[in-house]
Structures are given as C-alpha cells and as structure tokens.
N, CA, C and O atoms as CSV, one atom per row, in Angstrom:
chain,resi,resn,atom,element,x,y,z
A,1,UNK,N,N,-20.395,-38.622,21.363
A,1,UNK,CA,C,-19.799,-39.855,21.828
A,1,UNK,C,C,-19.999,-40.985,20.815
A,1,UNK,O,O,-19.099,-41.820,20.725
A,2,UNK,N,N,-21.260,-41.116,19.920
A,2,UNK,CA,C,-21.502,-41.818,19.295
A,2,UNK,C,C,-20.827,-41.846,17.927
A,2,UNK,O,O,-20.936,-42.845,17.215
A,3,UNK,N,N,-20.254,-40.963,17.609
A,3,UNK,CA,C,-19.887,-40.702,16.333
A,3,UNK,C,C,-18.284,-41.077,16.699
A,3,UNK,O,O,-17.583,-41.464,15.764
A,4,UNK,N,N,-17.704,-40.971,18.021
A,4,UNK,CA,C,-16.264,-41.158,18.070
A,4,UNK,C,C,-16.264,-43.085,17.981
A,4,UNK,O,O,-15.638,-43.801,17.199
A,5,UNK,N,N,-17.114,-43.438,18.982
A,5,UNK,CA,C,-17.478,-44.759,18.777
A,5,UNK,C,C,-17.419,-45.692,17.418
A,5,UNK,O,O,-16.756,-46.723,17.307
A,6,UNK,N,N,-18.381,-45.016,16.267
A,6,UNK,CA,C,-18.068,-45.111,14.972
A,6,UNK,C,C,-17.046,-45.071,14.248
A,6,UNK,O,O,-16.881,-46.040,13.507
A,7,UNK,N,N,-16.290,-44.246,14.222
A,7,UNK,CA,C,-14.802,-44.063,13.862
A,7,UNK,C,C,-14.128,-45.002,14.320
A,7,UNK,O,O,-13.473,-45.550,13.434
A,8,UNK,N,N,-13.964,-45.538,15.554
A,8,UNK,CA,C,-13.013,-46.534,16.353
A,8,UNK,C,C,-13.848,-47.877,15.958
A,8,UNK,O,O,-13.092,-48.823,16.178
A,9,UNK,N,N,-15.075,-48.338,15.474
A,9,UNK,CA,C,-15.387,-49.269,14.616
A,9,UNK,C,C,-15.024,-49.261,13.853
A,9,UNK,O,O,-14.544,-50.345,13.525
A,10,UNK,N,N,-14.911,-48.328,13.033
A,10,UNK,CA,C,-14.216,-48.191,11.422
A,10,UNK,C,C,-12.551,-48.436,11.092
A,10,UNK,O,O,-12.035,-48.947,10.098
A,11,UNK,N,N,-11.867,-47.820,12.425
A,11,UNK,CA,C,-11.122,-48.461,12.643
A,11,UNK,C,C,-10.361,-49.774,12.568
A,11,UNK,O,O,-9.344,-50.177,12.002
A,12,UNK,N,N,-11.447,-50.353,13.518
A,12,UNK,CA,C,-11.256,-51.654,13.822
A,12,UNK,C,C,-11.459,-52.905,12.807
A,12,UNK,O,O,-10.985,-54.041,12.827
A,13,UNK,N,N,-12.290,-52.296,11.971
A,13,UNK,CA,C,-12.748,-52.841,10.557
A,13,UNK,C,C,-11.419,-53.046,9.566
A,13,UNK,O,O,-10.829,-53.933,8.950
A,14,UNK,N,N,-11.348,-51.397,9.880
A,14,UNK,CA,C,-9.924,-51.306,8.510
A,14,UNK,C,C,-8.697,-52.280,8.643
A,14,UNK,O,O,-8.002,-52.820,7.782
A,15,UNK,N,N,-8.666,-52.320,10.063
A,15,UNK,CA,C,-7.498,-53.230,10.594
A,15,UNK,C,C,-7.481,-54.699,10.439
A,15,UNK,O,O,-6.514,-55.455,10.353
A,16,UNK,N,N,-9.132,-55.025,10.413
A,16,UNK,CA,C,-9.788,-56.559,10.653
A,16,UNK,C,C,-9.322,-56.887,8.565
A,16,UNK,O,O,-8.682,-57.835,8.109
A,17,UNK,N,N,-9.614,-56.338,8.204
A,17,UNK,CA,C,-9.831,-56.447,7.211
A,17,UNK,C,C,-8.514,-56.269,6.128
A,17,UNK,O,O,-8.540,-56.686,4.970
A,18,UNK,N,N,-7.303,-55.524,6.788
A,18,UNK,CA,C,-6.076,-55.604,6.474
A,18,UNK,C,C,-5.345,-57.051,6.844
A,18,UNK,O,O,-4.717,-57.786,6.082
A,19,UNK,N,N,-5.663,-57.245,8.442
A,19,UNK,CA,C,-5.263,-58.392,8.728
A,19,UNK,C,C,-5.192,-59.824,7.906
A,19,UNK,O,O,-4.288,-60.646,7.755
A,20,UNK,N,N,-6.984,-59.724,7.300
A,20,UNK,CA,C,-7.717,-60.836,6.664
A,20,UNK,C,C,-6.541,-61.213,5.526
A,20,UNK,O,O,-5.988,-62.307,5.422
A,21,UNK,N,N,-6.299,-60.010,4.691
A,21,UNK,CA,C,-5.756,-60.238,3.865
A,21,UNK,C,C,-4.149,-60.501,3.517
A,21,UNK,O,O,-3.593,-60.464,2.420
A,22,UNK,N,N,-3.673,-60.741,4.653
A,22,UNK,CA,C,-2.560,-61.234,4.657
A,22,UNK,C,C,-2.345,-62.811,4.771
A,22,UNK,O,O,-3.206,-63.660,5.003
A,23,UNK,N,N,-0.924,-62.998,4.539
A,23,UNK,CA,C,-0.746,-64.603,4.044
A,23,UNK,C,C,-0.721,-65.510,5.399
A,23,UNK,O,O,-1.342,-66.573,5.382
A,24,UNK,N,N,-0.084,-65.151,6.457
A,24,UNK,CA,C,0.207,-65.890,7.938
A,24,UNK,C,C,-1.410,-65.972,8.394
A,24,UNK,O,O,-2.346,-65.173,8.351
A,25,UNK,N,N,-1.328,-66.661,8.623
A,25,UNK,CA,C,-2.661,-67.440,9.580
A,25,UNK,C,C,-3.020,-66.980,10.587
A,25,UNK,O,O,-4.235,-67.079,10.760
A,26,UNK,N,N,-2.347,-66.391,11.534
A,26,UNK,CA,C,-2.234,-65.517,12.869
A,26,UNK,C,C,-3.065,-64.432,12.437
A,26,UNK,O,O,-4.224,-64.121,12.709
A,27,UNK,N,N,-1.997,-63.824,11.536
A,27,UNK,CA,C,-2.717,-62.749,11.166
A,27,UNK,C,C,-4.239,-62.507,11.201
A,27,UNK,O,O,-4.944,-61.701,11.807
A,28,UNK,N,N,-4.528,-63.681,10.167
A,28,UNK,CA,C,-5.697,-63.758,9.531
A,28,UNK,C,C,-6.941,-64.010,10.546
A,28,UNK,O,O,-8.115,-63.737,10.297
A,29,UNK,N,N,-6.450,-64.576,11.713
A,29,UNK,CA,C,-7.254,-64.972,13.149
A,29,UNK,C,C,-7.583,-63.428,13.741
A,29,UNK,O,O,-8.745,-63.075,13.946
A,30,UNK,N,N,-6.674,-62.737,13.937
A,30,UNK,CA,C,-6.252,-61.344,14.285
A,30,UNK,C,C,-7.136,-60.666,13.668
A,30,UNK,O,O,-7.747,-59.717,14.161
A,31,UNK,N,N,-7.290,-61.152,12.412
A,31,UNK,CA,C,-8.467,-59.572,12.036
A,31,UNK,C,C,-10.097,-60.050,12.172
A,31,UNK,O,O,-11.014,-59.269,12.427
A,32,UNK,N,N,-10.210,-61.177,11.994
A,32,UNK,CA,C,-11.553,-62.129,12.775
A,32,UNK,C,C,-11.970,-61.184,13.612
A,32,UNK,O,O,-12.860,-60.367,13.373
A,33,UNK,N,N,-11.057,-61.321,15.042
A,33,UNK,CA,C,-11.484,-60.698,16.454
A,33,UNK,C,C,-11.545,-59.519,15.941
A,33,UNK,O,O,-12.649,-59.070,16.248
A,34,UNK,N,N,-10.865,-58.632,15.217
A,34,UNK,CA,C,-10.426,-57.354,15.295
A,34,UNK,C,C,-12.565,-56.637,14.628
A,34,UNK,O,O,-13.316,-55.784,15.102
A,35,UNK,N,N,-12.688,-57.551,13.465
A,35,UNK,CA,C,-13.839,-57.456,12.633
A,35,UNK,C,C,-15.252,-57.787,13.822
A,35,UNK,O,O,-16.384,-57.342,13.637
A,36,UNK,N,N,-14.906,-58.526,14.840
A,36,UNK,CA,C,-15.824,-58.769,15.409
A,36,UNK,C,C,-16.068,-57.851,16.793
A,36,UNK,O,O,-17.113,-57.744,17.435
A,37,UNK,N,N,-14.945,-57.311,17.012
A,37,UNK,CA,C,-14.593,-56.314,18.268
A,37,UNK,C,C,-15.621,-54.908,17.565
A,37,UNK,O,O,-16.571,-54.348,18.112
A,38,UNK,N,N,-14.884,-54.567,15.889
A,38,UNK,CA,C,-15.408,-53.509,15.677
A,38,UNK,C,C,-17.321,-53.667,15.048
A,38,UNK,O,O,-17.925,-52.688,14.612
A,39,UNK,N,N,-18.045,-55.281,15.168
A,39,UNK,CA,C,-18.995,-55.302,15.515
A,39,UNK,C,C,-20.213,-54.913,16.333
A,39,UNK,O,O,-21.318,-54.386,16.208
A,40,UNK,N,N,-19.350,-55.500,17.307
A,40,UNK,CA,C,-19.405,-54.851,19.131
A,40,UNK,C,C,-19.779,-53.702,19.111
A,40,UNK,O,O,-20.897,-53.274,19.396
A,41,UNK,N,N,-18.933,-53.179,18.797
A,41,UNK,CA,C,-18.925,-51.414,18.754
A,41,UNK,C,C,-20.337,-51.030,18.107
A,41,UNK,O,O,-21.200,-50.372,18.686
A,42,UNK,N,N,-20.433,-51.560,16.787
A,42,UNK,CA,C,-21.374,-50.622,15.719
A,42,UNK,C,C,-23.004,-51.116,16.568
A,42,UNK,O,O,-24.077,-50.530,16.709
A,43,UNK,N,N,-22.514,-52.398,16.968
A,43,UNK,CA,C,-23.777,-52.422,17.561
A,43,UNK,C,C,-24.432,-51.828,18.921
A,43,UNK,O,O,-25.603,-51.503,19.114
A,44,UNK,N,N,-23.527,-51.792,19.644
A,44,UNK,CA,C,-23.392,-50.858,20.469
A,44,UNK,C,C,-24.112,-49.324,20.285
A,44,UNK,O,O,-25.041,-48.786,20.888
A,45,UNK,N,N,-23.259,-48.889,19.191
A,45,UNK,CA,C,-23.799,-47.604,18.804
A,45,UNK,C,C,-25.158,-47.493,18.410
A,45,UNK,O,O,-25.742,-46.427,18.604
A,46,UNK,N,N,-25.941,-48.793,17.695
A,46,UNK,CA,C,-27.326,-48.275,17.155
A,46,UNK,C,C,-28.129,-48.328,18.314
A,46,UNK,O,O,-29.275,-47.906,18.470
A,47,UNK,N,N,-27.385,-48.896,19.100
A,47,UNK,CA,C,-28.596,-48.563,20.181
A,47,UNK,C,C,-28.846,-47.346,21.298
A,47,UNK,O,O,-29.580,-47.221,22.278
A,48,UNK,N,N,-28.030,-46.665,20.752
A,48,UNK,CA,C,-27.578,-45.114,21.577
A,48,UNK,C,C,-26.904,-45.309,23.095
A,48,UNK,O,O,-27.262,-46.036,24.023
A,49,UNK,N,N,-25.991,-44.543,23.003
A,49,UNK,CA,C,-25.209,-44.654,24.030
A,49,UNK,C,C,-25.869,-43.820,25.467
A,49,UNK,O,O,-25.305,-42.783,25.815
A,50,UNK,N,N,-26.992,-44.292,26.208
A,50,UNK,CA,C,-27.950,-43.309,27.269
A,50,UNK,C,C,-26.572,-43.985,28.559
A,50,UNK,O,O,-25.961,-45.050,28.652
A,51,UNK,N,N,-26.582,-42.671,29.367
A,51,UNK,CA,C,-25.583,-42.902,30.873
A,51,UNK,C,C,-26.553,-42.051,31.604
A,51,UNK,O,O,-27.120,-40.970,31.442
A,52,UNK,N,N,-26.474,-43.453,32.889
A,52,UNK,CA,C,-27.386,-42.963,34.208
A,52,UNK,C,C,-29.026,-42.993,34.230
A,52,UNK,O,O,-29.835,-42.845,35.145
A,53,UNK,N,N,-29.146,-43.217,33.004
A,53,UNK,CA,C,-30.599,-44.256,33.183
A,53,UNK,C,C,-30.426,-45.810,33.737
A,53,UNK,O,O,-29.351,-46.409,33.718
A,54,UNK,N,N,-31.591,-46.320,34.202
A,54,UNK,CA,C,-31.930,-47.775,34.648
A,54,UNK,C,C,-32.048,-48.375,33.141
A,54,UNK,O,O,-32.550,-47.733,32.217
A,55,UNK,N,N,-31.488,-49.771,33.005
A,55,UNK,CA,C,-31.800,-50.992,32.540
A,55,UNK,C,C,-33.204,-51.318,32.383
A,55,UNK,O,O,-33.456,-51.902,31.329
A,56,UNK,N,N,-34.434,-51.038,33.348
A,56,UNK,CA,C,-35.161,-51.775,33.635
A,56,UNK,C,C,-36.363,-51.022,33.086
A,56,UNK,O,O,-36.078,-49.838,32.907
A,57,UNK,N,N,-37.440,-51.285,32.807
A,57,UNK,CA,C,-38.773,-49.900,33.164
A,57,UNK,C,C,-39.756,-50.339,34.445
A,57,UNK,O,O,-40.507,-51.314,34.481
A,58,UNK,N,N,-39.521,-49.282,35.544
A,58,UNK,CA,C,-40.340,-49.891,36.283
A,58,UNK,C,C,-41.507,-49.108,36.217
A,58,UNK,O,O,-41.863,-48.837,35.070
A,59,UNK,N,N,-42.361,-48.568,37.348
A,59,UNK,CA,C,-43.446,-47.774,37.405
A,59,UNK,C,C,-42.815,-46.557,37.792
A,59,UNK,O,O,-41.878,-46.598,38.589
A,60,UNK,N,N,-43.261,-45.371,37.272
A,60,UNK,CA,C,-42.951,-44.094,37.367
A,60,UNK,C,C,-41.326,-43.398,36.897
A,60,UNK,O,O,-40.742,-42.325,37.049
A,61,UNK,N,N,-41.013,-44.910,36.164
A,61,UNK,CA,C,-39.987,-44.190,35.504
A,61,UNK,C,C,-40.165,-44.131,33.688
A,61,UNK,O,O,-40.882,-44.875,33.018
A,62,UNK,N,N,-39.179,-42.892,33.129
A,62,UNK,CA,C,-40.357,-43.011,31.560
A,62,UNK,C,C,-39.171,-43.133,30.678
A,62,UNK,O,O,-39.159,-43.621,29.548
A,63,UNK,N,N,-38.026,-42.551,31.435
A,63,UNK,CA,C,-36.568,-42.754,30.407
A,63,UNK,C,C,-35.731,-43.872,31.398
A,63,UNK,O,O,-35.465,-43.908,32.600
A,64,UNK,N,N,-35.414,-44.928,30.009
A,64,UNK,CA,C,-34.711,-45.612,30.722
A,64,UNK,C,C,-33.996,-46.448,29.239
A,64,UNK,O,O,-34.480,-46.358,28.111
A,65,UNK,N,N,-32.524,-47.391,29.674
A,65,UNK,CA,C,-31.669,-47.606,28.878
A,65,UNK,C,C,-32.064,-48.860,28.533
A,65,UNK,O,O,-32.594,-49.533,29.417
A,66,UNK,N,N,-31.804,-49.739,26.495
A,66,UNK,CA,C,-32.428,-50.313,26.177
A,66,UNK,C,C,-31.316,-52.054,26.604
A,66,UNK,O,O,-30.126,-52.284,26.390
A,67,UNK,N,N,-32.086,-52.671,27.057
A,67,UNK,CA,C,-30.590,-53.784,27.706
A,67,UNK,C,C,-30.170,-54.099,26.324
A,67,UNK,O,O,-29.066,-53.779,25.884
A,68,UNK,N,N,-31.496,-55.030,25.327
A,68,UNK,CA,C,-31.070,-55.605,24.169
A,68,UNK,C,C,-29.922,-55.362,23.583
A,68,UNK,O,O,-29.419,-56.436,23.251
A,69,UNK,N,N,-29.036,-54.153,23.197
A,69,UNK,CA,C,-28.084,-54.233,22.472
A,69,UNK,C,C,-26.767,-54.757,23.332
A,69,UNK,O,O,-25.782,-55.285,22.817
A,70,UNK,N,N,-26.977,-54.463,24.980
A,70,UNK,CA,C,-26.006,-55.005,25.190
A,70,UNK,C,C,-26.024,-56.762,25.731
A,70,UNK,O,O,-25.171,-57.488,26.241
A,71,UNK,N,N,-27.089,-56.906,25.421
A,71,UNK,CA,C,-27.615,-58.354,25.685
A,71,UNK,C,C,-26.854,-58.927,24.118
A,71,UNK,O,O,-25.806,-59.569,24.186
A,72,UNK,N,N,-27.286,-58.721,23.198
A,72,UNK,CA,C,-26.632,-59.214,22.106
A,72,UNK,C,C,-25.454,-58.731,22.078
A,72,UNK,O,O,-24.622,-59.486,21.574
A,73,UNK,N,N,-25.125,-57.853,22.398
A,73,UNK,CA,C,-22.744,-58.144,22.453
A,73,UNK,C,C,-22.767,-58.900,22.991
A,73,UNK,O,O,-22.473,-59.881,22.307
A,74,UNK,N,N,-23.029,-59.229,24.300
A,74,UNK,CA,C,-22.497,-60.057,25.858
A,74,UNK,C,C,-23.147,-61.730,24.712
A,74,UNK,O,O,-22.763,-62.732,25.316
A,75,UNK,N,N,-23.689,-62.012,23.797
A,75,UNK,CA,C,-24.093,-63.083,23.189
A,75,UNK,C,C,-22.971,-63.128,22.289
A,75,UNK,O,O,-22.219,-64.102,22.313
A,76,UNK,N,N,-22.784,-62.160,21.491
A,76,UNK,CA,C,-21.818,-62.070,20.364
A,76,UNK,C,C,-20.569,-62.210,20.906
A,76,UNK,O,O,-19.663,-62.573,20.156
A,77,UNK,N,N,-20.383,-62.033,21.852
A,77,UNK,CA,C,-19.036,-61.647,22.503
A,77,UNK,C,C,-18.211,-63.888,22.942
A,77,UNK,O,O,-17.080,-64.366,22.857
A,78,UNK,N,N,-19.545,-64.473,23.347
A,78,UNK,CA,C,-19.305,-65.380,23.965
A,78,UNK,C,C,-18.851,-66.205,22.554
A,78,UNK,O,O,-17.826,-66.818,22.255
A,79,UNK,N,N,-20.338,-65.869,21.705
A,79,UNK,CA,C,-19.680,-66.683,20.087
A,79,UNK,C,C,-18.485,-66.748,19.771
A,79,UNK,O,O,-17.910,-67.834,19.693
A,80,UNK,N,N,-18.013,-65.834,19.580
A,80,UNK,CA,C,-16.659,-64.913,19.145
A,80,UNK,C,C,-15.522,-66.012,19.917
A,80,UNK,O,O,-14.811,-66.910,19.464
A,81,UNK,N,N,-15.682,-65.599,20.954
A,81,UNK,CA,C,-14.379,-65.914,21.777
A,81,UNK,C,C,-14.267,-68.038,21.337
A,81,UNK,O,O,-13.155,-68.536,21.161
A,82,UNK,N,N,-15.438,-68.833,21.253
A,82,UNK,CA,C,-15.682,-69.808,20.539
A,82,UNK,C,C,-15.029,-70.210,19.616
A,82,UNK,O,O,-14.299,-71.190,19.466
A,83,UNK,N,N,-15.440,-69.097,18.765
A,83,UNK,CA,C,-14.861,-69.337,17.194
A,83,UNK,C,C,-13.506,-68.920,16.977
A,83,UNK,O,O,-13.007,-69.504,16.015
A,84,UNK,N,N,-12.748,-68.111,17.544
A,84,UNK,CA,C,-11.429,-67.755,17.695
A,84,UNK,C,C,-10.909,-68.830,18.525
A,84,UNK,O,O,-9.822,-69.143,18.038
A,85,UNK,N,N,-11.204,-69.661,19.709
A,85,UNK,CA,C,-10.977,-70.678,19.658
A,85,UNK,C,C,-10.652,-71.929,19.224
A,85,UNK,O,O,-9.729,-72.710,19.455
A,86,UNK,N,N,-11.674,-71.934,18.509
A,86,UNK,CA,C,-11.664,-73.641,17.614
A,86,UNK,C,C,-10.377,-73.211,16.204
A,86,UNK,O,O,-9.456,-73.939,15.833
A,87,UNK,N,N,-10.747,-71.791,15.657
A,87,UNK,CA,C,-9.884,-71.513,14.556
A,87,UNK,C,C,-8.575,-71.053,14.854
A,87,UNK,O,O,-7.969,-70.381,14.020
A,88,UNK,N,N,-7.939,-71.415,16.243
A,88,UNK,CA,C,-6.505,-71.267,16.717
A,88,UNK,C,C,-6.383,-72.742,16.876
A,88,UNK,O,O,-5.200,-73.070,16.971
A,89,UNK,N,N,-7.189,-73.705,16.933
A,89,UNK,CA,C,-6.835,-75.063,17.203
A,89,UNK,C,C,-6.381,-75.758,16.379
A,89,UNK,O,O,-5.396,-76.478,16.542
A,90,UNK,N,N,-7.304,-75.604,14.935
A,90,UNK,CA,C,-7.165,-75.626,13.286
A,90,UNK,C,C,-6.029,-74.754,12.613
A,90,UNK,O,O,-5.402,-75.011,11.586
A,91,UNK,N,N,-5.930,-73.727,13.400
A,91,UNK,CA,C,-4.483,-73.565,12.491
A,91,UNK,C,C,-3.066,-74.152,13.658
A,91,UNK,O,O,-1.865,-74.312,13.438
A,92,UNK,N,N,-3.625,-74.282,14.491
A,92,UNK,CA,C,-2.147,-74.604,15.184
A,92,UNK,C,C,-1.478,-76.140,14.595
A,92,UNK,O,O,-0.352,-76.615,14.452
A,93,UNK,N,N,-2.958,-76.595,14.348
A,93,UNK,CA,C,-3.021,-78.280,13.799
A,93,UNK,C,C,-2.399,-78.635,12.648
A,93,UNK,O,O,-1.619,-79.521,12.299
A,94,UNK,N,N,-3.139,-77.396,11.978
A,94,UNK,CA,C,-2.840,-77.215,10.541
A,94,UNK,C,C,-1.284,-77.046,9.786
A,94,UNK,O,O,-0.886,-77.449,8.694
A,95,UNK,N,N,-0.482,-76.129,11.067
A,95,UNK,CA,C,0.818,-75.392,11.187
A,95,UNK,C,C,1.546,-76.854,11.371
A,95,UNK,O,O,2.069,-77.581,10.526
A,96,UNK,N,N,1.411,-76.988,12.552
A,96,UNK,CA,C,2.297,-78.322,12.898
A,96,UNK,C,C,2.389,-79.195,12.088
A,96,UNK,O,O,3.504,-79.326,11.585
A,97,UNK,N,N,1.389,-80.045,11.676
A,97,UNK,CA,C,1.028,-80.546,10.335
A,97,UNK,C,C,1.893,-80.732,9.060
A,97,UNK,O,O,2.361,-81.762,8.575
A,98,UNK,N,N,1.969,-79.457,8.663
A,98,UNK,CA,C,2.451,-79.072,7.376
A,98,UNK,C,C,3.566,-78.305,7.590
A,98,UNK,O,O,3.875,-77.837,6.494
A,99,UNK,N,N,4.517,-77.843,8.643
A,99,UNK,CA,C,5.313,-76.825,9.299
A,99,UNK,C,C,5.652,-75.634,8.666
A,99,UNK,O,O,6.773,-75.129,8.610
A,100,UNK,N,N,4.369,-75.120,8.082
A,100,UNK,CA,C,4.205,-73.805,8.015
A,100,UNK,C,C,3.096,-73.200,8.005
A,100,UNK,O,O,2.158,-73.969,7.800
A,101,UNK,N,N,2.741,-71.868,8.176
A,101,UNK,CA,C,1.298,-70.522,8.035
A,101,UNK,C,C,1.176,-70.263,7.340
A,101,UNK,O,O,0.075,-69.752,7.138
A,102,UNK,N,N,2.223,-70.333,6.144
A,102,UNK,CA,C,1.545,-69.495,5.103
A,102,UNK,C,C,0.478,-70.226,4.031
A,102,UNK,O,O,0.566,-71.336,3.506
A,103,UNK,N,N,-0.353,-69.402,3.924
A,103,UNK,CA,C,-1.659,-69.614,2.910
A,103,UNK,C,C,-1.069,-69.965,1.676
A,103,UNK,O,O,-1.476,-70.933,1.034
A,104,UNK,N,N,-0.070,-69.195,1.270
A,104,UNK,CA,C,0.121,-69.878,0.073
A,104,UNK,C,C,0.831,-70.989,-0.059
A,104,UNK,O,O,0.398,-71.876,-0.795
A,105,UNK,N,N,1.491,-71.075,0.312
A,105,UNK,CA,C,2.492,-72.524,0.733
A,105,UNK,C,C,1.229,-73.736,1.247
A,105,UNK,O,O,1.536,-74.916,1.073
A,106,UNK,N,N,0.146,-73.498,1.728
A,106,UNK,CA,C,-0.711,-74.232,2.377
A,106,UNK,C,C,-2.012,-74.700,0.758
A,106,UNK,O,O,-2.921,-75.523,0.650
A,107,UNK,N,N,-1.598,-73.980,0.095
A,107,UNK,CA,C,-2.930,-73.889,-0.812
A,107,UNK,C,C,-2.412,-75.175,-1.696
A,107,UNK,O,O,-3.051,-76.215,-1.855
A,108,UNK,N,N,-0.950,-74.842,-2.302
A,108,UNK,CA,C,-0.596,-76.390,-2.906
A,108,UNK,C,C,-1.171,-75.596,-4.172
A,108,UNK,O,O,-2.065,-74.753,-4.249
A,109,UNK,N,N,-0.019,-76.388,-5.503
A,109,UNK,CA,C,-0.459,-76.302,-6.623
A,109,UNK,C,C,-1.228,-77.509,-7.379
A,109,UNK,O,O,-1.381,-77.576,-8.598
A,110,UNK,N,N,-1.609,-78.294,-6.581
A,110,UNK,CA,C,-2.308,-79.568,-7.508
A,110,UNK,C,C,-3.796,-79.314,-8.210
A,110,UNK,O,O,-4.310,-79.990,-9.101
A,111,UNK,N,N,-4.495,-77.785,-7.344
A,111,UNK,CA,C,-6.061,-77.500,-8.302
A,111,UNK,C,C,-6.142,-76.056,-9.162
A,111,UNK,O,O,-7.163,-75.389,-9.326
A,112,UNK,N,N,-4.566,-75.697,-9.752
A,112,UNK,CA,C,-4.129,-74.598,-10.322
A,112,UNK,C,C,-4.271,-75.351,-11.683
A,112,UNK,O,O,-3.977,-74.784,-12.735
C-alpha cells in the first residue's frame, strides 16, 4: 500500500512541478497545491500506513497507530489552503491590474 502511495506522490510532484513551469499564473497556483497534496502523501507514508489500530496508547494495549503524521498533514493541510489563498488574491490583482497571466508579459523588459 505504501509503495502505491509513493508513486501517486511522485505523481503528484511530476505534475506540481510541470505546472510550476509554465507561463499562466493559474497554472503555476495549480502545481503549488498539486506539490503540496503530493507532500501530504509522502508524509503520510513515512509514517506507515497501520489500519485498525487505536490512535491512542492506553493500558494493555502495545500496537497502536502514530497520530503525529497525521497531526502534521491536518497542520499542513490548513497552511496550504492559506497560501493558495492569498496567492489567488495576488494574482487575480495582479491579472486585473495589468490584463494579463502571463509571466512573461508580466516580467517587462526594463531589468533585461
């Protein structure tokens, strides 16, 4: 399970990271989440994927599942959604602004 998990991070990477590099702004928001989704994941994975153990350790139990990793997605997760926020506000601003997305059109030749 863990290794399919990996792959579908890697995935999600390849995609985040295709996205990045394109010129539209959308895009470029798009592979953010996409890079941070396939975060999620990897982190997810180091912490082993246990089903049907408890969360908790109480007394007389000796296997049980570790919360931390999913304590830090459910943290990462809230960041994320933040920062994809504010950086749809900035480019929408940005767009309107200047009435266009593209990066290069946005970069201007005056520090070439």
């Amino acid at each position: 399970m863990e290794f399919i998990i990996c792959i579908l991070a890697g995935l999600l990477f390849a995609a985040g990271v295709y996205n990045i590099l394109q010129k539209q702004m959308l895009r470029i928001i798009i592979g953010t989440g996409l890079i941070s989704h396939g975060a999620h994941l990897f982190i997810l994975t180091m912490g082993w994927l246990k089903r049907g153990n408890p969360p908790i350790l109480t007394d007389g139990i000796t296997k049980y599942t570790d919360p931390l990793p999913q304590a830090l997605i459910l943290t990462s997760i809230v960041i994320s959604f933040g920062i994809t926020s504010l950086i749809l506000v900035l480019a929408y601003r940005t767009a309107k602004a200047n009435d266009t997305d593209n990066m290069e059109e946005l970069r201007g030749t005056e520090n070439e």
